[in-house]
Z-matrix of the N, CA and C atoms (Angstrom, degrees):
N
C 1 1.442
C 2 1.521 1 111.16
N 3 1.399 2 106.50 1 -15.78
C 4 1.679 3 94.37 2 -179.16
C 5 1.142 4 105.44 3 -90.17
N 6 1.503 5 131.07 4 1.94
C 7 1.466 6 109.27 5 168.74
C 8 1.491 7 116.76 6 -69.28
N 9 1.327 8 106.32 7 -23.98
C 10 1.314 9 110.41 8 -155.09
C 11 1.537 10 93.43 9 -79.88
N 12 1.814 11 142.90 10 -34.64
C 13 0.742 12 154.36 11 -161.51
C 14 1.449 13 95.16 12 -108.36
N 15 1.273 14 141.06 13 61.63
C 16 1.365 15 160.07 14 -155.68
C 17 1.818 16 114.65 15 162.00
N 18 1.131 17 107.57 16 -5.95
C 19 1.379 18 126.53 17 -168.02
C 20 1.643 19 91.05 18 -87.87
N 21 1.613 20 111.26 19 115.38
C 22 1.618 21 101.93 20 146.37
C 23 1.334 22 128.33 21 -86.85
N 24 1.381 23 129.52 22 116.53
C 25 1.322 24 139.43 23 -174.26
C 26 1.072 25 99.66 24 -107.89
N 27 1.616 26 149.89 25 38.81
C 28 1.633 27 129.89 26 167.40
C 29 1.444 28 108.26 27 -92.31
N 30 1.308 29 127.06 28 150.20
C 31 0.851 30 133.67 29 155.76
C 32 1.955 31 126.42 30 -72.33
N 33 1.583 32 113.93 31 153.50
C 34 1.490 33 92.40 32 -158.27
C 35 1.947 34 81.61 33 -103.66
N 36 1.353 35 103.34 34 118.59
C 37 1.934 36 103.63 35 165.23
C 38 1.061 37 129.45 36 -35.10
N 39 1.788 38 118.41 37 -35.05
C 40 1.333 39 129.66 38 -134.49
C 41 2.102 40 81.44 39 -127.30
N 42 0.851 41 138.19 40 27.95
C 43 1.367 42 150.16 41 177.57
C 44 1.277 43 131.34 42 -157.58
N 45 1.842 44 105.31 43 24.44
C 46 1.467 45 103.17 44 169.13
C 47 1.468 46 125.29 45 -114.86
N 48 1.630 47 104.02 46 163.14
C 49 1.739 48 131.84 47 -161.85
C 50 1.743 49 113.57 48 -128.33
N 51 0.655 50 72.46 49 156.06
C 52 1.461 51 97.04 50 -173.45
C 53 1.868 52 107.34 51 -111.88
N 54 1.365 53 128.76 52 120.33
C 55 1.224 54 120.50 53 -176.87
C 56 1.748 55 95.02 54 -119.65
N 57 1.617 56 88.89 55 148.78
C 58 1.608 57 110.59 56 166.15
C 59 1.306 58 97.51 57 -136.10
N 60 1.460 59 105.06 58 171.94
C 61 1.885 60 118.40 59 -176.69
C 62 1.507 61 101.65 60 -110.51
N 63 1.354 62 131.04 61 160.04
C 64 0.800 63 116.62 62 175.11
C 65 1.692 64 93.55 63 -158.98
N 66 1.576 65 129.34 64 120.05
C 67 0.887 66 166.37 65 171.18
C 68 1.604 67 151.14 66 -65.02
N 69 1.125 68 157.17 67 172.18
C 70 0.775 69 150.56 68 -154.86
C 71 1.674 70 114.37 69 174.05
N 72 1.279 71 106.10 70 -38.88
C 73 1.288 72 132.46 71 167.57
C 74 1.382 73 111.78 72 56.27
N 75 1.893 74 105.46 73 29.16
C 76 1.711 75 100.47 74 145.78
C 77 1.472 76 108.59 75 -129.39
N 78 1.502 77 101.81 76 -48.21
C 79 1.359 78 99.08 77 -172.48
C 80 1.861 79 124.53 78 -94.22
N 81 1.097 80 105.90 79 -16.41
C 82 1.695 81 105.09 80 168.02
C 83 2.302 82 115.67 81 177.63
N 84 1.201 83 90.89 82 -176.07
C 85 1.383 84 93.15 83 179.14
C 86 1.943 85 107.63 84 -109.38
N 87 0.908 86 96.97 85 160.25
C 88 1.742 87 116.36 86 165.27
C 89 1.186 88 97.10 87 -131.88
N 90 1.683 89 110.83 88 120.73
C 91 1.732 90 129.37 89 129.23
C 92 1.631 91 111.51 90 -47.99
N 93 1.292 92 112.84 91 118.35
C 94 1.533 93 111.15 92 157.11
C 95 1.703 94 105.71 93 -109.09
N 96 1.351 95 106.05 94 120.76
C 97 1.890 96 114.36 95 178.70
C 98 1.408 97 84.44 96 -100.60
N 99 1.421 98 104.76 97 127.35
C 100 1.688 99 115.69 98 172.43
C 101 1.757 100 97.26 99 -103.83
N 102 0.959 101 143.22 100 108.51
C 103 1.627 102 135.48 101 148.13
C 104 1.221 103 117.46 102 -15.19
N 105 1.244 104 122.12 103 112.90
C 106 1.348 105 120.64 104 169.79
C 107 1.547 106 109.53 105 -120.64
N 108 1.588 107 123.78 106 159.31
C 109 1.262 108 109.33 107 150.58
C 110 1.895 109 135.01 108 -93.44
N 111 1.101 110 111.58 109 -136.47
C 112 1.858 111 100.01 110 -165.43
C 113 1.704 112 82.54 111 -102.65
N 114 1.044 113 132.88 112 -2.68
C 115 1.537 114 123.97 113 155.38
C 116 1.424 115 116.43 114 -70.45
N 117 0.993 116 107.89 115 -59.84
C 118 1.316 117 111.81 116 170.47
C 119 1.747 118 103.91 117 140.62
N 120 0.948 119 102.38 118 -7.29
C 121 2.062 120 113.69 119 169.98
C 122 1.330 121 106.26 120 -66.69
N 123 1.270 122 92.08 121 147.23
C 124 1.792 123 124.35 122 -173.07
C 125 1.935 124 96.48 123 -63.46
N 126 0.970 125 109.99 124 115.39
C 127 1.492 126 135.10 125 -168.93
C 128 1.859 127 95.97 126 -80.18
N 129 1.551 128 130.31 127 101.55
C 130 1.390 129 105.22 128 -166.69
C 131 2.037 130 100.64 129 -102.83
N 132 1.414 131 89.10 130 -12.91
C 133 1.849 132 98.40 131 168.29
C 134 1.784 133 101.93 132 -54.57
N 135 0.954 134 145.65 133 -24.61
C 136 1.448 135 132.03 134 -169.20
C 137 1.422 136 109.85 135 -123.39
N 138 1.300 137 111.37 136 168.69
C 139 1.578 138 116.98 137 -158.96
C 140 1.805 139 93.27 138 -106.39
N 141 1.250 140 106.78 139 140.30
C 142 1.711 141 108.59 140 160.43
C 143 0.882 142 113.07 141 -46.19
N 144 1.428 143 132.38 142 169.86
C 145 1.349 144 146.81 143 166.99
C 146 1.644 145 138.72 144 -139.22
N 147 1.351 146 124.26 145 92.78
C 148 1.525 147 134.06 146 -149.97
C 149 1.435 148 99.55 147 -78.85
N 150 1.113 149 113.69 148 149.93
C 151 1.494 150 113.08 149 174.68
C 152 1.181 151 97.36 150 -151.89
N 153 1.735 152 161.96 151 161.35
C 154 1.084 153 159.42 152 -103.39
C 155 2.062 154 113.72 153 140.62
N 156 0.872 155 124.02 154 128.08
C 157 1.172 156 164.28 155 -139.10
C 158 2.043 157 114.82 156 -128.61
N 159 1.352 158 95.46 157 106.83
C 160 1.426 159 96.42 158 174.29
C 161 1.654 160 126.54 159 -146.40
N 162 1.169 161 150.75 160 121.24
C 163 1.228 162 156.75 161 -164.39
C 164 1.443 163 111.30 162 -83.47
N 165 1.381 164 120.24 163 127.89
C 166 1.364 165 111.29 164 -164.52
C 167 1.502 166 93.73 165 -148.09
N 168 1.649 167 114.38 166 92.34
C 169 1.589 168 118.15 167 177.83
C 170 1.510 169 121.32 168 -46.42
N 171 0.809 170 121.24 169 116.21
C 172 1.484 171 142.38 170 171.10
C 173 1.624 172 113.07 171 -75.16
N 174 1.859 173 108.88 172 167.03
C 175 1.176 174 106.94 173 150.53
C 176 1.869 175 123.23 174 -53.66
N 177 1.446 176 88.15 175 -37.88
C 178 1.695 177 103.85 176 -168.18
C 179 1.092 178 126.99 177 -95.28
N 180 1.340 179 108.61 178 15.70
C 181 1.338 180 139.97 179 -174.66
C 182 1.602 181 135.35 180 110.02
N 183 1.491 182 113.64 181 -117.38
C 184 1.859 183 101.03 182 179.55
C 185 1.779 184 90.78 183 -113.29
N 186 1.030 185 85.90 184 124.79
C 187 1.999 186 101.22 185 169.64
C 188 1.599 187 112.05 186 -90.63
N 189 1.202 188 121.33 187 99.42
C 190 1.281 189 130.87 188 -173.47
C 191 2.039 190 103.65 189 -67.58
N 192 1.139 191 85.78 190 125.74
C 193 1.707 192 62.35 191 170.86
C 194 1.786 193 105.77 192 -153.09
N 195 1.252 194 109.31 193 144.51
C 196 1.658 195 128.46 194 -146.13
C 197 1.602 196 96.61 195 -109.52
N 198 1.527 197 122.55 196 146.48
C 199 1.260 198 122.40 197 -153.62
C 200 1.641 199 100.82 198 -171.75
N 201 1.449 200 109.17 199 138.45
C 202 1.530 201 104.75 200 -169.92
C 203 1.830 202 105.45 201 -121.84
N 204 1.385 203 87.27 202 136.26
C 205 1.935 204 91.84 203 -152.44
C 206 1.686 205 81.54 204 -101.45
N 207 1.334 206 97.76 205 150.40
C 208 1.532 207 110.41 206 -175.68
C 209 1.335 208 91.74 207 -112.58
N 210 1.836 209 97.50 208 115.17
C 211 1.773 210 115.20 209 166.32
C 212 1.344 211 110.74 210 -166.45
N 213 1.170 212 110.58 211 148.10
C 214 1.726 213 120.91 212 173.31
C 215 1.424 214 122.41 213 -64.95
N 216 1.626 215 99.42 214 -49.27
C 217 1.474 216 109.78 215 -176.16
C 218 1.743 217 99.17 216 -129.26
N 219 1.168 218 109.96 217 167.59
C 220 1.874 219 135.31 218 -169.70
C 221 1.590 220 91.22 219 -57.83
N 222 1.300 221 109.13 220 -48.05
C 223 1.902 222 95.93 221 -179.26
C 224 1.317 223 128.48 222 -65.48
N 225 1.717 224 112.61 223 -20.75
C 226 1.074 225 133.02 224 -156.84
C 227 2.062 226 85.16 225 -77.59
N 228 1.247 227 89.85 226 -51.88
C 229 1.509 228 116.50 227 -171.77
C 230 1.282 229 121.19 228 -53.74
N 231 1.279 230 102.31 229 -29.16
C 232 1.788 231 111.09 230 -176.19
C 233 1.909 232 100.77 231 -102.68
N 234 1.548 233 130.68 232 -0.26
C 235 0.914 234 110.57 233 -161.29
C 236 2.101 235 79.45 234 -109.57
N 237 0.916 236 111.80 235 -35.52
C 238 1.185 237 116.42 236 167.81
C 239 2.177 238 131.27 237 -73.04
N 240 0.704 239 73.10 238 -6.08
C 241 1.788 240 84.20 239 171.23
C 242 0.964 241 111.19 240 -61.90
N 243 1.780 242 123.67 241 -44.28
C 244 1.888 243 110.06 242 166.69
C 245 1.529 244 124.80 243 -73.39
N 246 1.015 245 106.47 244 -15.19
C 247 1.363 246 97.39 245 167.92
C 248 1.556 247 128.27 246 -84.21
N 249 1.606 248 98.64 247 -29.09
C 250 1.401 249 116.69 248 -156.82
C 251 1.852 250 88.88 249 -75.51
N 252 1.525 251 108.35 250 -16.51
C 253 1.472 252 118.03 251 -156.07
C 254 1.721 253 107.50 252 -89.30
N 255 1.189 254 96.64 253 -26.42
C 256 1.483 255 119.16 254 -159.90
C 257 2.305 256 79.97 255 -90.53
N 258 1.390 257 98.63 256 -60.15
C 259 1.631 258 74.31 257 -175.51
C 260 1.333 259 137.50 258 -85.69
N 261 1.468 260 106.60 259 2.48
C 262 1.128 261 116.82 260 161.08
C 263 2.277 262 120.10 261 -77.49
N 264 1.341 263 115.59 262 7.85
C 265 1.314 264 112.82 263 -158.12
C 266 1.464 265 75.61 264 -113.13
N 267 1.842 266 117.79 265 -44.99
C 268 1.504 267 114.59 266 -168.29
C 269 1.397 268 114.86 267 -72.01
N 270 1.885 269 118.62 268 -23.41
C 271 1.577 270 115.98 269 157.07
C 272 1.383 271 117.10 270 -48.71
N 273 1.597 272 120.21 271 -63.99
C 274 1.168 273 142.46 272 -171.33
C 275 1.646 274 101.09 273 -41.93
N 276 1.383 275 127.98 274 -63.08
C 277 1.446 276 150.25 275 148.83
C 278 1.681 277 106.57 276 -5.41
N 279 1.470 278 96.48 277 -73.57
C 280 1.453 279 104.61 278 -161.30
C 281 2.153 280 104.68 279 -70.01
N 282 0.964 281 93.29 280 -24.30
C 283 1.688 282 100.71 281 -166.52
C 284 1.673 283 89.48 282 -80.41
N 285 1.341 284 120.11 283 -40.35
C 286 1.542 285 102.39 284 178.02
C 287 1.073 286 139.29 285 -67.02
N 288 1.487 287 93.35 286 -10.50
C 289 1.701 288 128.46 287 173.43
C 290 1.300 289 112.36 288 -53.49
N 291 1.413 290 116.79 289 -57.71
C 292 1.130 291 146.92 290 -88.66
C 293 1.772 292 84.00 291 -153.43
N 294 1.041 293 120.26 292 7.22
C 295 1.327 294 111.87 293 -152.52
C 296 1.995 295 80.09 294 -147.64
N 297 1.395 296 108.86 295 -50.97
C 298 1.608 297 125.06 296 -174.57
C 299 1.597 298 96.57 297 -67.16
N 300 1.847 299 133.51 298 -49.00
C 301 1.140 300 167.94 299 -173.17
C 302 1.617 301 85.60 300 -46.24
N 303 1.528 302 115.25 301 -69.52
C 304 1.479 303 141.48 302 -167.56
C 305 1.514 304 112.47 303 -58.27
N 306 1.390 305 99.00 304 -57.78
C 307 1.746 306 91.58 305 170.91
C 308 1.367 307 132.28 306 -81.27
N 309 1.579 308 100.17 307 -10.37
C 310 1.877 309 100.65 308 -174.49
C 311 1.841 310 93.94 309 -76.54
N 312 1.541 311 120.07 310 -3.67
C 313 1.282 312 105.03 311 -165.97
C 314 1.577 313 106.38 312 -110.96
N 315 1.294 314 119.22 313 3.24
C 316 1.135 315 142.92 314 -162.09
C 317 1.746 316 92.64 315 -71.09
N 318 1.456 317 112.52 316 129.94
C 319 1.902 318 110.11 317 157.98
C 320 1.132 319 120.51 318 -77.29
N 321 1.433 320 144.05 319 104.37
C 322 1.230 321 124.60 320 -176.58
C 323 1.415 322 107.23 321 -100.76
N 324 1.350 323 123.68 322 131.73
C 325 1.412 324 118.41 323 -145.10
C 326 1.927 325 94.75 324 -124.39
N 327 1.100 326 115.43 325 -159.85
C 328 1.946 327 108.91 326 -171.02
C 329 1.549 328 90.54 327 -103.07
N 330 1.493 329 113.78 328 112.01
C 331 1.360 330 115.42 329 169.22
C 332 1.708 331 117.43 330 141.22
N 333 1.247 332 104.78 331 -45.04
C 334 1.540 333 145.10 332 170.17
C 335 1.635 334 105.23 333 -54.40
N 336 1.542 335 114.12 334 104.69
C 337 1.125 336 108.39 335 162.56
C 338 1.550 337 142.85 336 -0.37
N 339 0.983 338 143.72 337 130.67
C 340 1.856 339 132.61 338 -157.98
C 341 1.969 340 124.47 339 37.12
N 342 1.282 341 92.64 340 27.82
C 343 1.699 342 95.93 341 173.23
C 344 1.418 343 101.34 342 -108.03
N 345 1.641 344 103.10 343 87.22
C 346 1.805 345 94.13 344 162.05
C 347 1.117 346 97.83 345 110.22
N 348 1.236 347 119.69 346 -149.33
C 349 2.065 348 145.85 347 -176.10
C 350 1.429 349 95.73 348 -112.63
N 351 1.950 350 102.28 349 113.51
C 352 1.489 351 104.11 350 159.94
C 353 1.629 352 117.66 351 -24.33
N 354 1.474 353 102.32 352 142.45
C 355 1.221 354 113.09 353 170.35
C 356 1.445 355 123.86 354 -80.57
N 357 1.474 356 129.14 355 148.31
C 358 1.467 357 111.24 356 176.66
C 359 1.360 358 105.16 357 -108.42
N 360 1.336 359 136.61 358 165.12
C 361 1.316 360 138.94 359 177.24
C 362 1.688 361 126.41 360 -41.63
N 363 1.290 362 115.02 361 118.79
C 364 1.686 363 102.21 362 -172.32
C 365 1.616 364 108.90 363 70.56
N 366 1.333 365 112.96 364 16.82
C 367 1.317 366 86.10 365 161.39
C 368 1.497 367 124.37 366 -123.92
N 369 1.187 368 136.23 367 164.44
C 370 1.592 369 129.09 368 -156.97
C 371 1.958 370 102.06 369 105.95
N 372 1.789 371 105.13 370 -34.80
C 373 1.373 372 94.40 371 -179.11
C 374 1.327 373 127.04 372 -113.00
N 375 0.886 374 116.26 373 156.90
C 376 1.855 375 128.83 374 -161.32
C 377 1.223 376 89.22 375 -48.29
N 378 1.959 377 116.52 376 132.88
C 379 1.415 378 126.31 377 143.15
C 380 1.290 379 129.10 378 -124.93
N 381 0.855 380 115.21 379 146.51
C 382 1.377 381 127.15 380 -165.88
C 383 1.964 382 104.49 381 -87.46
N 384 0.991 383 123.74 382 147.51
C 385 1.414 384 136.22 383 -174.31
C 386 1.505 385 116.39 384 -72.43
């Protein structure tokens, strides 16, 4: 319970957006983050922010994977989504690598999480009858 009461949950005033979807309704979505301030008015000191959306079938099924398209305006945004899509799948790619790379090199030693059959309490140490 004390994590939960160790948890920062504030929101930051001075860093909020406003999201809409924006569509096409074959090949993918755009996040549009509009800047707003703690009124709730269109913030014109900060830049929008595109973010983009792509499905990438897996062994284990569909791997959603999230990607931030560099544009000023929604056209800028929609003309760039295949690319932004294409390098966001080859990040995603390389980090799983990179991640598979990471654990095949990992020591897993007697005690250490995934070495063997969970342990049960007190056991490994001397008991007496």
């Amino acid at each position: 319970m004390s994590e939960i009461d160790d948890m920062n949950a504030e929101m930051d005033l001075n860093n909020l957006y406003t999201e809409e979807i924006v569509t096409d309704r074959k090949m993918g979505t755009i996040r549009v983050l509009t800047p707003i301030t703690a009124q709730g008015a269109k913030d014109p000191t900060r830049s929008m922010v595109f973010t983009g959306e792509v499905q990438v079938m897996t062994q284990m099924g569909p791997l959603p994977i999230n990607f931030e398209i560099p544009a000023r305006t929604v056209e800028e945004a929609v003309k760039n989504y295949g690319q932004a899509a294409k390098d966001g799948v080859k990040q995603t790619i390389e980090r799983l690598k990179e991640m598979r790379r990471e654990a095949a090199n990992k020591i897993v030693t007697p005690g250490t999480p995934g070495f063997g059959v969970p342990q049960q309490p007190g056991a490994g140490k001397i008991q007496m009858p």
